[in-house]
Backbone as numpy.savetxt, mean C-alpha at the origin, in Angstrom:
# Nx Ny Nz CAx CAy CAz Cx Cy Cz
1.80 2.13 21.53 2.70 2.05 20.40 1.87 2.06 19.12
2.10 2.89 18.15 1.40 3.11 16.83 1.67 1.83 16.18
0.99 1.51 15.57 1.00 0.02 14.27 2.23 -0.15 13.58
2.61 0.56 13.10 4.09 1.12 12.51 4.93 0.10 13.53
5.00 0.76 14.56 5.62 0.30 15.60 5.63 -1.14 16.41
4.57 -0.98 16.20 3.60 -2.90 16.55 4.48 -3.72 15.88
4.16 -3.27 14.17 4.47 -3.97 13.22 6.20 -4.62 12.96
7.08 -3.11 13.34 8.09 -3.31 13.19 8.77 -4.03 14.43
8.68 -4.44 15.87 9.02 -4.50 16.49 8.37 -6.33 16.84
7.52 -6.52 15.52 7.23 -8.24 15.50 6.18 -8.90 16.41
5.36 -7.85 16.39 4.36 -7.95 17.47 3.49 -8.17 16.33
3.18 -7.55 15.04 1.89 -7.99 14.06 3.34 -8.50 13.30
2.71 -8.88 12.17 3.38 -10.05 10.95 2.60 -9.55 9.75
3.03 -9.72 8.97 2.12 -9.64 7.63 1.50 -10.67 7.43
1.74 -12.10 7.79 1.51 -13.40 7.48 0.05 -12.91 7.88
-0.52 -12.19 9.46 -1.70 -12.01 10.23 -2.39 -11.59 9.57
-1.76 -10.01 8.91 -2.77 -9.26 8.04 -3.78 -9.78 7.16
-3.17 -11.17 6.23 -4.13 -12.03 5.56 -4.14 -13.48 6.10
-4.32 -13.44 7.09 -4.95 -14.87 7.70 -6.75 -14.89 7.44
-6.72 -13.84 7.79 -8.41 -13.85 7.42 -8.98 -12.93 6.28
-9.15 -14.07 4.93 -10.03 -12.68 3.61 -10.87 -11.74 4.18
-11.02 -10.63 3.49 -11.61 -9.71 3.40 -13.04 -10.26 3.38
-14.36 -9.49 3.98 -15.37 -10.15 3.15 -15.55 -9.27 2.12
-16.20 -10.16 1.24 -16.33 -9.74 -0.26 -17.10 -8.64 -0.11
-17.99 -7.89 0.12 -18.61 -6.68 0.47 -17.77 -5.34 0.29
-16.24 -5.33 0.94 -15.59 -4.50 1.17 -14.45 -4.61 -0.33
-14.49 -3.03 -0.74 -13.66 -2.93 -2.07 -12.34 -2.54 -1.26
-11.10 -2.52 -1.80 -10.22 -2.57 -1.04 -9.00 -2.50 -2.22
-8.52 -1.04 -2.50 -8.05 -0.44 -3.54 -6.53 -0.82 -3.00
-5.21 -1.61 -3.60 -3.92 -1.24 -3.54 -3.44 -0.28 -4.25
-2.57 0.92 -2.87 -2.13 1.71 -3.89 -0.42 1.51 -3.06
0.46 2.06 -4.09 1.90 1.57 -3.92 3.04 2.22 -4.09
3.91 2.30 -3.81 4.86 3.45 -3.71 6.15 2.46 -4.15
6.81 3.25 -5.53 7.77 2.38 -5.80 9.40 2.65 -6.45
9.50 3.82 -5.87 10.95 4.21 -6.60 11.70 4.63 -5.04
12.85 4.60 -5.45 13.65 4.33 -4.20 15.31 5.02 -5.09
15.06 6.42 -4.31 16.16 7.07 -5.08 17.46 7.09 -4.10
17.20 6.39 -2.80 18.36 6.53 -1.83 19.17 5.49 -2.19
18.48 4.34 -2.65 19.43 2.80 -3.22 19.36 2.49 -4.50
20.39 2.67 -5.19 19.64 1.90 -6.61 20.24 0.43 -6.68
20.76 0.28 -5.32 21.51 -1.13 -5.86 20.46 -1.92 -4.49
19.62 -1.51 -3.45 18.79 -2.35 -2.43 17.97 -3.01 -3.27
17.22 -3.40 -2.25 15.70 -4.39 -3.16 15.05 -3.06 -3.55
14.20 -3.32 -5.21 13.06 -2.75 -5.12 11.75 -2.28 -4.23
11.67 -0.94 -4.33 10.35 -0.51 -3.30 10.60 1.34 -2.89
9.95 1.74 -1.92 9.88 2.66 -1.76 10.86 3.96 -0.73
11.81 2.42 -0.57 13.04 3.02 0.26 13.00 2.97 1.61
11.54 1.98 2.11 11.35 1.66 3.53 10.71 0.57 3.13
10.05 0.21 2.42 9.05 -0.64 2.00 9.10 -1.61 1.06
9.86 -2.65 0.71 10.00 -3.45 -0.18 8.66 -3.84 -1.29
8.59 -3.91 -2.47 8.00 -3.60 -3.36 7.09 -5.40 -3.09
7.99 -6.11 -2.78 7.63 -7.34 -2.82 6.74 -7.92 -1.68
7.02 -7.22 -0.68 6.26 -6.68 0.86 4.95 -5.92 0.43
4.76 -4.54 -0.35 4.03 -3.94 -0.93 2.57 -4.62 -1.71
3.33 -5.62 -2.71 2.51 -6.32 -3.52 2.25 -7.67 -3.05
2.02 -8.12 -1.99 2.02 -9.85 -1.81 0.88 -10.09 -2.70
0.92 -11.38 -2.93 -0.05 -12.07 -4.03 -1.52 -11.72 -3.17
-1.43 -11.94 -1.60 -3.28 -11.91 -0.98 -3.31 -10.50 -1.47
-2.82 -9.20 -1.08 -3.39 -8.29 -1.24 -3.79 -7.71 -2.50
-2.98 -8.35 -3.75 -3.22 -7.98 -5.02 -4.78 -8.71 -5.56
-4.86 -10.36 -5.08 -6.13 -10.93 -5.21 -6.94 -10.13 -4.59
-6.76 -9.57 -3.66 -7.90 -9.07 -3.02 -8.66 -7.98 -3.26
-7.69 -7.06 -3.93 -7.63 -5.83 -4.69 -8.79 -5.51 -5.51
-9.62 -4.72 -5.72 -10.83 -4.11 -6.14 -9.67 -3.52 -7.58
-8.75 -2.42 -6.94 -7.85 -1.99 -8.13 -6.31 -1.85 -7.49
-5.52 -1.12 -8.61 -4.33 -1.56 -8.14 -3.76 -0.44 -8.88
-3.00 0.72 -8.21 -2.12 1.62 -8.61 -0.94 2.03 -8.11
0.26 1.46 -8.78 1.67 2.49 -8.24 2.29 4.05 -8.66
2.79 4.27 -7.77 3.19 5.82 -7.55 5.18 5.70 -7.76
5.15 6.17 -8.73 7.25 6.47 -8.63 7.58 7.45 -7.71
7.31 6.83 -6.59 7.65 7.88 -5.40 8.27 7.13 -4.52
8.89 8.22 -3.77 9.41 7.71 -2.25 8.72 7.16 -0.85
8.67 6.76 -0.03 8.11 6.53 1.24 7.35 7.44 1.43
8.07 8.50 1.85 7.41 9.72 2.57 6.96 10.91 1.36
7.64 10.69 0.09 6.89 11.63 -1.30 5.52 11.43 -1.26
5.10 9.85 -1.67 4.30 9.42 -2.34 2.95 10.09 -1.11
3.13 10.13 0.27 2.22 10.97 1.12 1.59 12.18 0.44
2.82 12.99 0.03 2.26 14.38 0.03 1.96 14.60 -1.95
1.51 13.23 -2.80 1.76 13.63 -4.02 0.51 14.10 -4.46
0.02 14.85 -5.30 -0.89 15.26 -5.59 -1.41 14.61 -6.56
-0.96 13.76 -7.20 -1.73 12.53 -8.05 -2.19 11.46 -6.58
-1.87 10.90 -5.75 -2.49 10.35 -4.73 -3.43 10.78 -4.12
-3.70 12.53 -3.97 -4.63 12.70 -3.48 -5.77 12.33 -4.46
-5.51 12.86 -5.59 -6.62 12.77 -6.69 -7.21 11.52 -7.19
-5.92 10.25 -6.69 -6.53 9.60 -7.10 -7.84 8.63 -5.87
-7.31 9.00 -4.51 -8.22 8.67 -3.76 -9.29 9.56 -3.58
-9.52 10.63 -4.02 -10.47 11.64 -4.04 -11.57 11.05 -4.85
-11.10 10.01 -5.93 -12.10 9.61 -7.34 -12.33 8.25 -6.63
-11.49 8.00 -5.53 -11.79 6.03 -5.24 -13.11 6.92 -4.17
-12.87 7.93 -3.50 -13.76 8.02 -2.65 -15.46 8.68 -3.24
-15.22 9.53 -3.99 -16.27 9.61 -5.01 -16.98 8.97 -5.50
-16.09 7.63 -6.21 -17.17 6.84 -6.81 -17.63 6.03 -5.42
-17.22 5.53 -4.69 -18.24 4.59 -3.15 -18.93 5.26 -3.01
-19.03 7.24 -2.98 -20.40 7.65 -2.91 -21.20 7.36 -3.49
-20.90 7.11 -5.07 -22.17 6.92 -5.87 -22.14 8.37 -6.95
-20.74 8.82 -7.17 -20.79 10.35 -7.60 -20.41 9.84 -8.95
């Protein structure tokens, strides 16, 4: 079963994901997906993904940087500002 699947079916938790910090060594960029054109009256987020789920306080502390996308779930995949912008997160760890 894919993680997705793990996840949704209550086998992982988010609570798990940050039971244990990061070690400090590792940069660890949030990026976020946040418009939701199927509901305008649901919770904020990406139309699968609650914005509030998205941003918990550990992962934002933990955060090296922090960028949202006005996209959908499955948009924000194929956006071409996301690629670019992980193209420059991956660039600079080279050292470029």
């Amino acid at each position: 079963m894919s993680f997705e699947g793990n996840f949704r079916a209550g086998r992982l938790s988010s609570w798990r994901l940050f039971a244990t910090p990061l070690p400090a060594s590792l940069r660890f960029h949030l990026v976020f997906a946040f418009l939701n054109r199927a509901s305008l009256t649901g919770p904020p987020g990406d139309g699968v993904v609650t914005l509030s789920s998205q941003l918990r306080e550990e992962a934002q502390r933990e955060a090296s940087s922090q960028r949202g996308f006005a996209l959908g779930h499955d948009s924000v995949l194929e956006s071409a500002g996301l690629r670019e912008h992980l193209a420059r997160l991956f660039a600079a760890s080279e050292g470029r």
